[in-house]
ZADO-1210 file (C-alpha; in nm, 4 decimals, padded with zeros to 6 digits):
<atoms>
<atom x="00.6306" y="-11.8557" z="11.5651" code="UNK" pos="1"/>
<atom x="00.3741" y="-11.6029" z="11.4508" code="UNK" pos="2"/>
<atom x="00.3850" y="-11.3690" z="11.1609" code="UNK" pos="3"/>
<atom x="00.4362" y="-11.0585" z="11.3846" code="UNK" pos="4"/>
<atom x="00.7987" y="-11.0138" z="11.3987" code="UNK" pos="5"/>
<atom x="00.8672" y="-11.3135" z="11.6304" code="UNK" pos="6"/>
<atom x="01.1432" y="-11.5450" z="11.4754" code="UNK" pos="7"/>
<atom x="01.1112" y="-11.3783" z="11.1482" code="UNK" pos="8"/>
<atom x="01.3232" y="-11.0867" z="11.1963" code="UNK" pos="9"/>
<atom x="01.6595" y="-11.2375" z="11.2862" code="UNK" pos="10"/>
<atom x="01.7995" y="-11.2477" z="10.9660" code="UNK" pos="11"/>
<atom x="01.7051" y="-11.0095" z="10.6366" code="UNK" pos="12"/>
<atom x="01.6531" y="-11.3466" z="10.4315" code="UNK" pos="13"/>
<atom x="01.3825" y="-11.4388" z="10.5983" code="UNK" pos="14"/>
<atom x="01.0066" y="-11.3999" z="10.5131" code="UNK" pos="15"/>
<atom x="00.7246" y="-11.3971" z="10.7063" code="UNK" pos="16"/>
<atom x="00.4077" y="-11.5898" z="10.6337" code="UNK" pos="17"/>
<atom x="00.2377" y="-11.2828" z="10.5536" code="UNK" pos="18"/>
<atom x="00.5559" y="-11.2201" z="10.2753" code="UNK" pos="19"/>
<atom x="00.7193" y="-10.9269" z="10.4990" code="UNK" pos="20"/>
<atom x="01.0595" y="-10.8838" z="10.5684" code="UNK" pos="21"/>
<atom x="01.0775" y="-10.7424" z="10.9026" code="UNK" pos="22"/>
<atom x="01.4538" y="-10.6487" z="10.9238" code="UNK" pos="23"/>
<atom x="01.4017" y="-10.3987" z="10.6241" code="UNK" pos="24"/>
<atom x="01.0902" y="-10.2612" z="10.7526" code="UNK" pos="25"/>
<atom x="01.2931" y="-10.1643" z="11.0935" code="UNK" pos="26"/>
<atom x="01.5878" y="-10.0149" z="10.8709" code="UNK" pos="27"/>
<atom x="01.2999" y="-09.8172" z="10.7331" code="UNK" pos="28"/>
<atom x="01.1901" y="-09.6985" z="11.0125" code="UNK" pos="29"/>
<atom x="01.5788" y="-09.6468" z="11.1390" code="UNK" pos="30"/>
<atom x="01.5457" y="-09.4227" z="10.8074" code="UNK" pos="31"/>
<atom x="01.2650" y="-09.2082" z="10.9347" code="UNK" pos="32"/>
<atom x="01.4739" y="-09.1114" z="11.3233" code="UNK" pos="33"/>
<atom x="01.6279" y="-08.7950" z="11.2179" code="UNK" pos="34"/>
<atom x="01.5701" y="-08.4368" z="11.0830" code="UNK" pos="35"/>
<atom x="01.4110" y="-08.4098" z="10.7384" code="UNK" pos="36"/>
<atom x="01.5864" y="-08.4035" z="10.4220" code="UNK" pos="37"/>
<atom x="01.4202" y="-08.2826" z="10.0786" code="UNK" pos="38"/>
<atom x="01.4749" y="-08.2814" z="09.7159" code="UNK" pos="39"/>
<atom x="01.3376" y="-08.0053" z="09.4414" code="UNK" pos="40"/>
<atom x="01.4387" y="-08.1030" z="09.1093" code="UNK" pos="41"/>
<atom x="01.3501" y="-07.7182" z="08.9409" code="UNK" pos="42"/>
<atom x="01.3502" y="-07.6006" z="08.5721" code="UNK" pos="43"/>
<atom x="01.7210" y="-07.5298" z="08.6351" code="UNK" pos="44"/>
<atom x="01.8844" y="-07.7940" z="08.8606" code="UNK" pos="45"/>
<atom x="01.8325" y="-07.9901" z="09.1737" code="UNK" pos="46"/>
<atom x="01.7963" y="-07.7850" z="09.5367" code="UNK" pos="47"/>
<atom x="01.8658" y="-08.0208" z="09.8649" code="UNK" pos="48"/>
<atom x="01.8109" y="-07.9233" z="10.2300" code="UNK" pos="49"/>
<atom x="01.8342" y="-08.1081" z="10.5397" code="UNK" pos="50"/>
<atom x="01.6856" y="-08.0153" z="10.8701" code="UNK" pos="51"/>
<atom x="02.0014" y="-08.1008" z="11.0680" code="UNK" pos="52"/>
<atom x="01.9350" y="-08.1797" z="11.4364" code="UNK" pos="53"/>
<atom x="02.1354" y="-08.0157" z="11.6958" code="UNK" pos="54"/>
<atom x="02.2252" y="-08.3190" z="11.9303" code="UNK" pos="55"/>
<atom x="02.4287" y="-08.0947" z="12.1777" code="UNK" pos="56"/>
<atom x="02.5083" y="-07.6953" z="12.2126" code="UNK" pos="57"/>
<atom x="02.8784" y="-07.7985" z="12.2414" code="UNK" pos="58"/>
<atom x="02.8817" y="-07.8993" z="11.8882" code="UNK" pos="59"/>
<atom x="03.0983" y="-07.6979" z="11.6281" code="UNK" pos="60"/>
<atom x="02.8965" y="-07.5410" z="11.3780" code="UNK" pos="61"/>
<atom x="02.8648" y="-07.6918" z="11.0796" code="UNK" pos="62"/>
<atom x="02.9856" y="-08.0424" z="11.1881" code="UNK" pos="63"/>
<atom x="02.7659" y="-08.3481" z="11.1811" code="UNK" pos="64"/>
<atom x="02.6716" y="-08.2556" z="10.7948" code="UNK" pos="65"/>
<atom x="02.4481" y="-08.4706" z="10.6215" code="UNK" pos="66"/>
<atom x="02.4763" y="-08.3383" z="10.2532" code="UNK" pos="67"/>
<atom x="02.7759" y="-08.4490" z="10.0727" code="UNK" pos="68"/>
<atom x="02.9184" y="-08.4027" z="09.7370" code="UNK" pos="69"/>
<atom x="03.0359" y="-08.7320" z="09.5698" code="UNK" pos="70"/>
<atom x="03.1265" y="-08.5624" z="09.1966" code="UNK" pos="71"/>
<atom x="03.1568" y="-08.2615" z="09.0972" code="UNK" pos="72"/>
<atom x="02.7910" y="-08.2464" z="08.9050" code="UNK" pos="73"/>
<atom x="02.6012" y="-08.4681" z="09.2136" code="UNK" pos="74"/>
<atom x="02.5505" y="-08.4629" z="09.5582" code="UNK" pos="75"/>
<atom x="02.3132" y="-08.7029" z="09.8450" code="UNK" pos="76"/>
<atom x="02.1409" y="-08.6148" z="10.1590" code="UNK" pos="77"/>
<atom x="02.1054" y="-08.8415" z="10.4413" code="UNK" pos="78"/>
<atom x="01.8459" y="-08.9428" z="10.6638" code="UNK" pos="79"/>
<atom x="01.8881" y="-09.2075" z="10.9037" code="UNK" pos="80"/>
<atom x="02.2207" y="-09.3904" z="11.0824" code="UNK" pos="81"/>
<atom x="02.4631" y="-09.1279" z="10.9620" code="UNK" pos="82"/>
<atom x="02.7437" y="-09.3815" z="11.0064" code="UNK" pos="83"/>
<atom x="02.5704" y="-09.5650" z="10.7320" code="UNK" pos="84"/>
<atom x="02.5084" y="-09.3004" z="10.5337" code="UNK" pos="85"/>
<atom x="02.8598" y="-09.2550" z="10.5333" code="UNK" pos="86"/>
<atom x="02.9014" y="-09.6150" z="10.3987" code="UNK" pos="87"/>
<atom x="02.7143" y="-09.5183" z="10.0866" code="UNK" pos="88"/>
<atom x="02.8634" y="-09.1493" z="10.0167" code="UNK" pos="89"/>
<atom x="03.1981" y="-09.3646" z="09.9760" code="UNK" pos="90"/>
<atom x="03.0628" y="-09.5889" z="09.7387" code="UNK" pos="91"/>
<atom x="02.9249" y="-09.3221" z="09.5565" code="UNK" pos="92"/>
<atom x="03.2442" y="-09.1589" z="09.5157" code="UNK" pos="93"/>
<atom x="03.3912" y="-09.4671" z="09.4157" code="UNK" pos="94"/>
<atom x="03.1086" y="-09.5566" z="09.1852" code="UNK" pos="95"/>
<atom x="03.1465" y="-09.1967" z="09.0689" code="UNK" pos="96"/>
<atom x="03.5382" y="-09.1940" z="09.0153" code="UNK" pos="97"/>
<atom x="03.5807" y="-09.5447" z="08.8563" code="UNK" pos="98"/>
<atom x="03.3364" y="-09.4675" z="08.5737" code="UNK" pos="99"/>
<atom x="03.4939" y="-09.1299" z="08.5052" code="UNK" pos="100"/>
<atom x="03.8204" y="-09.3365" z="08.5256" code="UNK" pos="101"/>
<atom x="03.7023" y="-09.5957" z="08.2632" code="UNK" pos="102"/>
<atom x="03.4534" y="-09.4248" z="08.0106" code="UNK" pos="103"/>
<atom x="03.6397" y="-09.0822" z="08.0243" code="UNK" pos="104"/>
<atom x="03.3163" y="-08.8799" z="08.1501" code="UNK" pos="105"/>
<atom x="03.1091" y="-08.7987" z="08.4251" code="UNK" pos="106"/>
<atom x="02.8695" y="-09.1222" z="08.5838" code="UNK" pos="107"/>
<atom x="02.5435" y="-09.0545" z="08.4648" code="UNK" pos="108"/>
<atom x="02.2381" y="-08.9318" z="08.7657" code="UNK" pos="109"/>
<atom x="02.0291" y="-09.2260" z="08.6296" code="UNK" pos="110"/>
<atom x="02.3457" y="-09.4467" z="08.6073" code="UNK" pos="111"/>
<atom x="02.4609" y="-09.3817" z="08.9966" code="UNK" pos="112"/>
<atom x="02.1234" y="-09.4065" z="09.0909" code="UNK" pos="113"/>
<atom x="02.0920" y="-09.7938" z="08.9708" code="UNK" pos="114"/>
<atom x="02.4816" y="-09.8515" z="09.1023" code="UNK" pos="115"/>
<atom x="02.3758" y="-09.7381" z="09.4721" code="UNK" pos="116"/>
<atom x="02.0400" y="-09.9104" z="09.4722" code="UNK" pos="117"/>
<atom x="02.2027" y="-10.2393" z="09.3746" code="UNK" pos="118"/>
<atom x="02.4799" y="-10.1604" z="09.6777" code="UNK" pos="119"/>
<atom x="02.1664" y="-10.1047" z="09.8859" code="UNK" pos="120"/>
<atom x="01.9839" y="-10.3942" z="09.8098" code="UNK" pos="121"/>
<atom x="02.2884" y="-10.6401" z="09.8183" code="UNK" pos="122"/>
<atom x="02.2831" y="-10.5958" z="10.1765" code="UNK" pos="123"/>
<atom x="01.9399" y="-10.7371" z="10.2498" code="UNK" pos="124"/>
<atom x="02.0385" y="-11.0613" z="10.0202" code="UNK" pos="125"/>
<atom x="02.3413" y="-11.2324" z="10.2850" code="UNK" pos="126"/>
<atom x="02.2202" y="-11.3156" z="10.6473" code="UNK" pos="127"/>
<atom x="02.5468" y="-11.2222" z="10.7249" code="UNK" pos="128"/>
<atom x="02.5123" y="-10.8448" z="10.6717" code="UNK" pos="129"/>
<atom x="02.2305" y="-10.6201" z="10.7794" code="UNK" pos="130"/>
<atom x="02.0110" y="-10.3730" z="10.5835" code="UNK" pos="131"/>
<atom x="02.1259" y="-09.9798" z="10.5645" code="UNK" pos="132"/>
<atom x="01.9797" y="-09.8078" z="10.8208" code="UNK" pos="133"/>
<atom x="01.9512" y="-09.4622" z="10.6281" code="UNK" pos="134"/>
<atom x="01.7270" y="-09.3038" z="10.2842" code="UNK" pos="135"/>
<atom x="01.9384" y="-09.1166" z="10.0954" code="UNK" pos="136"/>
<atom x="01.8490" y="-08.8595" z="09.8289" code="UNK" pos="137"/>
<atom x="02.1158" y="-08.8446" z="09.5337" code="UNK" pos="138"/>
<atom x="02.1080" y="-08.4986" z="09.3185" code="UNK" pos="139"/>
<atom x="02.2752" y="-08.4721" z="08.9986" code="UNK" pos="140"/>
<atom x="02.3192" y="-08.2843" z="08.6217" code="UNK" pos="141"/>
<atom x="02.4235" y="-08.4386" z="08.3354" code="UNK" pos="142"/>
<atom x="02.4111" y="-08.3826" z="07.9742" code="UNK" pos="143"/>
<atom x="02.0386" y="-08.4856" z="08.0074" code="UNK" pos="144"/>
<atom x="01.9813" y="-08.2242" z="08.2799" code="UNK" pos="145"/>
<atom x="01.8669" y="-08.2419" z="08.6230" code="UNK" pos="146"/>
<atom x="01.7722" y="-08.5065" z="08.7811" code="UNK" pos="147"/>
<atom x="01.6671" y="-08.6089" z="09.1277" code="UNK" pos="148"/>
<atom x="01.6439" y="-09.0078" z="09.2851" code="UNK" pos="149"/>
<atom x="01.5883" y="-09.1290" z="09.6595" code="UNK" pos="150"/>
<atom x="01.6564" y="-09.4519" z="09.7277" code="UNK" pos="151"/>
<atom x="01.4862" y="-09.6327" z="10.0175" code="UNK" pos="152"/>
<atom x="01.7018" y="-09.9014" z="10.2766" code="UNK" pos="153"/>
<atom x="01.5346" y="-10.1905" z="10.0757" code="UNK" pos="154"/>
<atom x="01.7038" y="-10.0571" z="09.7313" code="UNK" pos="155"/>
<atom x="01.4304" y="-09.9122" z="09.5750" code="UNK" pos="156"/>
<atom x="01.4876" y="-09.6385" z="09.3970" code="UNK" pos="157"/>
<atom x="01.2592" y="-09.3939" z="09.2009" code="UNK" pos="158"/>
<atom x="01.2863" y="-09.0831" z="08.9763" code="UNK" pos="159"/>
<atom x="01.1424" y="-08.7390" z="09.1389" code="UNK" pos="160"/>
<atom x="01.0531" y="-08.3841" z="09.0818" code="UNK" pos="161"/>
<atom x="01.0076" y="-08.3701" z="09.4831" code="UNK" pos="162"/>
<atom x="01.0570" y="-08.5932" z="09.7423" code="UNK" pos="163"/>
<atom x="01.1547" y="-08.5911" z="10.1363" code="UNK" pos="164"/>
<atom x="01.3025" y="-08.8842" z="10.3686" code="UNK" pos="165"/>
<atom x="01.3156" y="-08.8342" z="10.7634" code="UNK" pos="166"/>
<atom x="01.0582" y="-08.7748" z="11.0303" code="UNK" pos="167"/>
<atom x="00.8655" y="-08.5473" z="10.8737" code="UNK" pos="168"/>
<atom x="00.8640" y="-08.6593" z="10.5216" code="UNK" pos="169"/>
<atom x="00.4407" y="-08.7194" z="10.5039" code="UNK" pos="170"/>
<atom x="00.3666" y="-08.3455" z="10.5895" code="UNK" pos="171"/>
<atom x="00.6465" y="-08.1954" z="10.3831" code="UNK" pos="172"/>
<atom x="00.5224" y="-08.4380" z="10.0642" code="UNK" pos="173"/>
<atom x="00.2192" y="-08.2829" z="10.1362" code="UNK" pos="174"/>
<atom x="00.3843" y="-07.9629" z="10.0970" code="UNK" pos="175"/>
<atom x="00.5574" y="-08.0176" z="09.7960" code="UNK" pos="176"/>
<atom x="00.2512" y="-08.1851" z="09.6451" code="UNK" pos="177"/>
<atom x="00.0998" y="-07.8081" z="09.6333" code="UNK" pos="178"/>
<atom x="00.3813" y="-07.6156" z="09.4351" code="UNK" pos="179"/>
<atom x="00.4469" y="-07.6326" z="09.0821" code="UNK" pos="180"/>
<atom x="00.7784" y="-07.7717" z="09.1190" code="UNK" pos="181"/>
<atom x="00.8673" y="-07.7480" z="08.7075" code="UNK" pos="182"/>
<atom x="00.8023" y="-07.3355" z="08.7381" code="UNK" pos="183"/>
<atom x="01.0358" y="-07.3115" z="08.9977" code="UNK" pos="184"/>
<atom x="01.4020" y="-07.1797" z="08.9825" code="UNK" pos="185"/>
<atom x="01.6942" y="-07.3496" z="09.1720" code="UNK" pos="186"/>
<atom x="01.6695" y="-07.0676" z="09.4294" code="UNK" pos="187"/>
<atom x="01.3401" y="-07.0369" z="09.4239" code="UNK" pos="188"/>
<atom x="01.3085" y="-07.3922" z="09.5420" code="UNK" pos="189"/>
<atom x="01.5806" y="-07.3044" z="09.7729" code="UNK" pos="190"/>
<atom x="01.3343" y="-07.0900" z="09.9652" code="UNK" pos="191"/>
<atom x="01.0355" y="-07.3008" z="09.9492" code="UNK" pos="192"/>
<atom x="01.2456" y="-07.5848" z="10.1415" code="UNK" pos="193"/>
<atom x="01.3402" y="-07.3588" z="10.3666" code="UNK" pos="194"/>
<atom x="00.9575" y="-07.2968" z="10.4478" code="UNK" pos="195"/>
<atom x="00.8617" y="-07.6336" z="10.4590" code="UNK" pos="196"/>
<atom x="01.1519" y="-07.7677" z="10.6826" code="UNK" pos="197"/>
<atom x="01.0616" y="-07.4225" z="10.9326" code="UNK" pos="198"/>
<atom x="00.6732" y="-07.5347" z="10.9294" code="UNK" pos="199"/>
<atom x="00.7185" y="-07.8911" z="11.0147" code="UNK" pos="200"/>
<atom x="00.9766" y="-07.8636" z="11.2729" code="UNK" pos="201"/>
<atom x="00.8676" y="-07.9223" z="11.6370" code="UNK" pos="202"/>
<atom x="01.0096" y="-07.6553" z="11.8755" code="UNK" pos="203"/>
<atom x="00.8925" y="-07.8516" z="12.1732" code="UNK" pos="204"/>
<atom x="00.9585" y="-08.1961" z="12.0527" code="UNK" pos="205"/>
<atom x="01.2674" y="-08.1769" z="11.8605" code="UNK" pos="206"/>
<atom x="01.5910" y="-08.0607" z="11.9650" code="UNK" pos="207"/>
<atom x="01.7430" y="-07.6866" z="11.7799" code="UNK" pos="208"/>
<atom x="01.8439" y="-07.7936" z="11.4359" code="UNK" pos="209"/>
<atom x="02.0893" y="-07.6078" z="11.1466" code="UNK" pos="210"/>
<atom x="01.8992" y="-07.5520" z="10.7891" code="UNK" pos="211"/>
<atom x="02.1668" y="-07.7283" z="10.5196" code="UNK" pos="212"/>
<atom x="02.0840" y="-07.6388" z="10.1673" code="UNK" pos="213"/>
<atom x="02.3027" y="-07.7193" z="09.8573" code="UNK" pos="214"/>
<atom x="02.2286" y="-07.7286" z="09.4730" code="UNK" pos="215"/>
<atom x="02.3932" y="-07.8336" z="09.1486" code="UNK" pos="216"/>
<atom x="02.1940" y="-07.5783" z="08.8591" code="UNK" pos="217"/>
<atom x="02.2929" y="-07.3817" z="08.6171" code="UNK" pos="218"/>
<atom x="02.4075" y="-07.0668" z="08.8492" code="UNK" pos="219"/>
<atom x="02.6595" y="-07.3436" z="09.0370" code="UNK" pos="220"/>
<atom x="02.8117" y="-07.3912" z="08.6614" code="UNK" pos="221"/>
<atom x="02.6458" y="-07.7554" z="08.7045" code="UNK" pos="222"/>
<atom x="02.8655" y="-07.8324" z="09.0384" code="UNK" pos="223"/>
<atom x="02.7139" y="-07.9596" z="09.3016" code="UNK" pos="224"/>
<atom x="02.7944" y="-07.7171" z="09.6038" code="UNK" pos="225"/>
<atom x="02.6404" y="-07.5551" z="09.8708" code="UNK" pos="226"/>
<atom x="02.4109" y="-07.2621" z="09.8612" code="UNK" pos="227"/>
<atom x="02.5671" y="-06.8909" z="09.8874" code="UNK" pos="228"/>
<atom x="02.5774" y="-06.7387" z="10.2253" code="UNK" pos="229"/>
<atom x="02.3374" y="-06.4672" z="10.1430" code="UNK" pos="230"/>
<atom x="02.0728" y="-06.6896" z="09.9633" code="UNK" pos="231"/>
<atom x="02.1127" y="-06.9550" z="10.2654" code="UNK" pos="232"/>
<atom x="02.0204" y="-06.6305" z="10.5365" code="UNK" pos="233"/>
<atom x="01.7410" y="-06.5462" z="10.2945" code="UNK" pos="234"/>
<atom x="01.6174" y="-06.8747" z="10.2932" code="UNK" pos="235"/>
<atom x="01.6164" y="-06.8892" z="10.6552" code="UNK" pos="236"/>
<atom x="01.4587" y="-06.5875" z="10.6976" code="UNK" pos="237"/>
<atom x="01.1705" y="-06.6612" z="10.4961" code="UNK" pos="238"/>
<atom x="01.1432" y="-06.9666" z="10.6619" code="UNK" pos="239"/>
<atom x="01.0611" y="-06.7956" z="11.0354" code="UNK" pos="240"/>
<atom x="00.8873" y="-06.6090" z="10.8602" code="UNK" pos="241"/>
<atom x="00.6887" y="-06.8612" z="10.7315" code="UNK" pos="242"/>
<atom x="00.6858" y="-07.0251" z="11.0496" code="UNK" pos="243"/>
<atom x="00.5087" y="-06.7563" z="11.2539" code="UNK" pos="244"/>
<atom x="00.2735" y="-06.6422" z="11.0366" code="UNK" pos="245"/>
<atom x="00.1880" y="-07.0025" z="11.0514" code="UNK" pos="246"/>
<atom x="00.1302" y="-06.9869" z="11.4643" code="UNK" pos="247"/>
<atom x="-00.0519" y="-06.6236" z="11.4078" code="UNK" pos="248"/>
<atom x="-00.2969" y="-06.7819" z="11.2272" code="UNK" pos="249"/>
<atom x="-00.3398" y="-07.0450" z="11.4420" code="UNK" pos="250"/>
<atom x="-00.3707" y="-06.8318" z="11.7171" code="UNK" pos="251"/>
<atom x="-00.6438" y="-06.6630" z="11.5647" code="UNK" pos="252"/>
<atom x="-00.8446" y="-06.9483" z="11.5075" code="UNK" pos="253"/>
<atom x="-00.8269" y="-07.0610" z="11.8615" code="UNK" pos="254"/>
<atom x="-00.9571" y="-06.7189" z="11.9279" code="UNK" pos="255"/>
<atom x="-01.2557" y="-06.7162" z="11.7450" code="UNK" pos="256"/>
</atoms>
């Protein structure tokens, strides 16, 4: 056997020579084979949006969502297996209602953050099981504030004022990495999504997709719901816009 995936990747127990654990670096990359999904954590609240994938034109609008509320103050977006994801929205709402059920309050972000990432990482412990396909960003406000976690298919989990999971998730860190995310108001982080989901999707490689935006701020009376109708068609409006001023400029360059 050699250390390149070859009789080390049957079961997620095992580790290669080299220390990898192949079966979680494939869920990873499971992870990565869908639309985009980002997180803005602004001065206000927490913004998601997902760059849902259109998989067929007979599809209902609307159907096939991958943002989900799972209390009233939080919400997660999916990237991934969405029949996993759907795994882990339940046991967030179960995580979420049995700690409102037992300490009288609403879970804590920071609390259902470490509840999920210890689901998450169970399954890579038992060869019986198999590692979550899916990265899943949770959004939440508390009596701390905001606050904004991904968690990754191995069960690490991390604090953010941006982040992104999917296919595109290098160029739109990139992205984020250039705005002052603590200036920015829930919908003003709204819009800047919108942009950065617009600029990095491929119109010849990728398949139409659906913009999905949601936030939990202080204009949502700290409830996690999904964007109004006019912000969402202002969002993705500015983010065609975006979009082809983006290929005008490139055209010019290949001009000159």
């Amino acid at each position: 056997m050699t250390g390149i995936g070859t009789g080390y990747d049957l079961y997620p127990t095992t580790f290669s020579p080299e220390g990898r654990l192949f079966q979680i670096e494939y869920a990873g990359k499971a992870a990565d084979n869908s639309g985009t999904a980002i997180g803005i954590k602004a001065k206000d609240g927490v913004v998601l949006g997902v760059e849902k994938l259109v998989r067929s034109k007979m599809l209902v609008e609307g159907s096939d969502k991958r943002i989900f509320t799972v209390a009233p103050h939080a919400g997660i977006a999916l990237s991934g297996l969405l029949a996993d994801g759907r795994q882990i929205v339940n046991t967030c709402r179960e995580e979420a209602s049995r700690y409102k059920k037992f300490y009288g309050q609403p879970i804590p972000g920071k609390m259902l953050n470490q509840r999920i990432s210890n689901f998450i990482q169970y399954f890579t412990l038992h060869d019986s099981v198999r590692p979550f396909g899916t990265s899943v960003i949770i959004a939440s406000a508390d009596k701390s504030g905001p606050s904004l976690h991904m968690v990754e298919p191995s069960g690490i989990s991390y604090g953010y004022y941006g982040v992104a999971i999917g296919q595109g998730k290098q160029v739109a860190k990139t992205e984020l990495e250039n705005l002052n995310l603590q200036e920015l108001t829930a919908r003003q982080a709204a819009i800047e999504i919108a942009k950065i989901i617009y600029k990095i999707h491929d119109d010849v490689k990728d398949k139409d997709f659906e913009l999905e935006l949601s936030w939990v701020c202080a204009e949502s009376n700290n409830k996690h719901q999904r964007i109004p109708e006019d912000l969402l068609a202002e969002a993705n409006e500015a983010g065609k816009k975006s979009m082809e001023a983006e290929q005008f400029g490139s055209d010019e360059e290949m001009e000159l």
